[in-house]
TORTIZA-196832 format. One record per residue (C-alpha): residue number from 1; residue in one letter; x, y, z. Coordinates in steps of 0.05 Angstrom, whole numbers. Layout:
BEGIN
<atom seq="NUM" type="A" u="X" v="Y" w="Z"/>
...
This chain:
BEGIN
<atom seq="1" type="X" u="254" v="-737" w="1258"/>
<atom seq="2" type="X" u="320" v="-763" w="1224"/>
<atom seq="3" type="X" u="314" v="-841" w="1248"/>
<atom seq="4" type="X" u="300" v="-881" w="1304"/>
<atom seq="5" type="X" u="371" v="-882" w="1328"/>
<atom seq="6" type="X" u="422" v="-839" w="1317"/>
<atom seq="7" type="X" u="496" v="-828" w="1342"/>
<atom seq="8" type="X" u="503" v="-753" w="1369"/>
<atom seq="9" type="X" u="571" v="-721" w="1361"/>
<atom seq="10" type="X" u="581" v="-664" w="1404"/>
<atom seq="11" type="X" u="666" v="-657" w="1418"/>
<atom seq="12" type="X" u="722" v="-653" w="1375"/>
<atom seq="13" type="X" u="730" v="-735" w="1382"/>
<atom seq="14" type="X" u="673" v="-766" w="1361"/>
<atom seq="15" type="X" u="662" v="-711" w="1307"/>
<atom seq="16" type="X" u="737" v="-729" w="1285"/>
<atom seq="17" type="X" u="716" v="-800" w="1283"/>
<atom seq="18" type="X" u="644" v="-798" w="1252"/>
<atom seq="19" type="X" u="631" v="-860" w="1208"/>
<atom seq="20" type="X" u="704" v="-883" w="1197"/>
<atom seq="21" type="X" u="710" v="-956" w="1211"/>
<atom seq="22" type="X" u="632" v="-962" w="1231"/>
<atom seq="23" type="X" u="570" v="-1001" w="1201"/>
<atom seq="24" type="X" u="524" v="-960" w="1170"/>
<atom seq="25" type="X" u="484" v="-904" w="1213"/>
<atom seq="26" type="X" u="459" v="-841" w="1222"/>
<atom seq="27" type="X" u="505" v="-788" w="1248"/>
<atom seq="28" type="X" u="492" v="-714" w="1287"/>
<atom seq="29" type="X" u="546" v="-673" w="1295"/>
<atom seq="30" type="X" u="531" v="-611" w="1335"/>
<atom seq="31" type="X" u="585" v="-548" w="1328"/>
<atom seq="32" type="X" u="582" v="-485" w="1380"/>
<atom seq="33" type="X" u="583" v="-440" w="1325"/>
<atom seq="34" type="X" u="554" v="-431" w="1258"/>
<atom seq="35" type="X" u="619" v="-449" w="1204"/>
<atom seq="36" type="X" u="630" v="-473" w="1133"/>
<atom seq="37" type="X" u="639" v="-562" w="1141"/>
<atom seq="38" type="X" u="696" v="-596" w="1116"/>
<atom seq="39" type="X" u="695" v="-665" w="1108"/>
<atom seq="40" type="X" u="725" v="-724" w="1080"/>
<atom seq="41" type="X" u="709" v="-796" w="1083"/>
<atom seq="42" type="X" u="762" v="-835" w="1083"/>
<atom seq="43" type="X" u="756" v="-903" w="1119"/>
<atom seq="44" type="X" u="677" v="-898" w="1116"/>
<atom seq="45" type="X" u="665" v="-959" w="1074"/>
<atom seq="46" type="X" u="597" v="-935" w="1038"/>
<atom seq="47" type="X" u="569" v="-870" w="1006"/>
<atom seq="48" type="X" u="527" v="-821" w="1051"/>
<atom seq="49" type="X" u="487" v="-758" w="1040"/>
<atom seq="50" type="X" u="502" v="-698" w="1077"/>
<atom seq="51" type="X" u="457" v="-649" w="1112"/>
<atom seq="52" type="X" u="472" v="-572" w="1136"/>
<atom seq="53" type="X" u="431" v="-548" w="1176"/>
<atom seq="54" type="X" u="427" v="-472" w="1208"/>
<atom seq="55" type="X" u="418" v="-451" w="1279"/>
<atom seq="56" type="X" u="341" v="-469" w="1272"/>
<atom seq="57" type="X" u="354" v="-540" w="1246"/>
<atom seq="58" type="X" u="338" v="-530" w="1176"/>
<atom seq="59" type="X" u="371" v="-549" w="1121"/>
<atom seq="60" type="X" u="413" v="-501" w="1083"/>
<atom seq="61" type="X" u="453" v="-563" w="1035"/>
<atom seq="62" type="X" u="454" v="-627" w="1016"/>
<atom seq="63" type="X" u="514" v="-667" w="987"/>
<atom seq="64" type="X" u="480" v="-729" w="960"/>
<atom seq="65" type="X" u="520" v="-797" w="948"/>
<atom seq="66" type="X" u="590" v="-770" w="983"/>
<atom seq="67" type="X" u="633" v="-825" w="966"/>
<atom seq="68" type="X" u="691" v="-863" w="1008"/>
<atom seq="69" type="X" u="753" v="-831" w="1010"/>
<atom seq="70" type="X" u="744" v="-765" w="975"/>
<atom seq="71" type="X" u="739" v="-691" w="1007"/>
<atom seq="72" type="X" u="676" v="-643" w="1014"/>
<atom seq="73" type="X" u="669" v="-566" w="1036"/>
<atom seq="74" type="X" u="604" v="-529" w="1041"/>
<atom seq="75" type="X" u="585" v="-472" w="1012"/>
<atom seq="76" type="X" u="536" v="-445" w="1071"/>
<atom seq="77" type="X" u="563" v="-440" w="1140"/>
<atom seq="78" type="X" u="520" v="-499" w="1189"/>
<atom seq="79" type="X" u="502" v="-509" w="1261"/>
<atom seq="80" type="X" u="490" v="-581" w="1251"/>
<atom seq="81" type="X" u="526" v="-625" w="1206"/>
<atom seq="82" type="X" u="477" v="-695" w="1190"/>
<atom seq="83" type="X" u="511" v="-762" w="1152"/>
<atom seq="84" type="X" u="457" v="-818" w="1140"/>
<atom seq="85" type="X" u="479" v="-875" w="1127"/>
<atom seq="86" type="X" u="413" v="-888" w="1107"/>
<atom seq="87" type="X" u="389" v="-848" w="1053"/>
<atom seq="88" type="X" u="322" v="-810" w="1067"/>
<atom seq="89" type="X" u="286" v="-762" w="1016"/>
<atom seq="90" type="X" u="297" v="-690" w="1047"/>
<atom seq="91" type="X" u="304" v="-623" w="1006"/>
<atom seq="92" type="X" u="336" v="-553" w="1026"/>
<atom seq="93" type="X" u="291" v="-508" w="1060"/>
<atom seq="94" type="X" u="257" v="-577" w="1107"/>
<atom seq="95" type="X" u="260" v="-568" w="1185"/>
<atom seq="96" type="X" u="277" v="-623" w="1225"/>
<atom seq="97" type="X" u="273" v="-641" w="1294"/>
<atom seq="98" type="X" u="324" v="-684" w="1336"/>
């Protein structure tokens, strides 16, 4: 389990929006296919950590303490794409459920 609450982003929209301009919280973003994630973070106020996660929800990479307003691309091609907000203590190789 990632949180208590978290925002799940499943279309183009609210993946294209993500954390910009929001308080700090966990994020989902669910793709139809397996694909190397680029992201930036401009207009996202705080630092996050990045998860990729495979088809089986586990995690393939971490990008710990992505900062505001710079760009990230992953090296392994994810299914799920997780930003907390919240830093938790997870390593490559964990399964999670959500």
């Amino acid at each position: 389990m990632i949180s208590k609450q978290e925002r799940i982003c499943k279309n183009v929209f609210t993946q294209a929006r993500g954390l910009m301009f929001r308080k700090k919280q966990n994020l989902i973003m669910v793709f139809k296919n397996e694909r190397r994630i680029s992201l930036h973070n401009f207009f996202v106020f705080f630092p996050i950590d990045v998860l990729i996660l495979d088809k089986n929800k586990k995690i393939i990479e971490i990008k710990k303490n992505f900062r505001p307003f710079t760009f990230w691309n992953s090296k392994e091609k994810g299914k799920f794409n997780i930003e907390l907000g919240f830093p938790e203590k997870y390593e490559v190789g964990d399964k999670l459920e959500f």
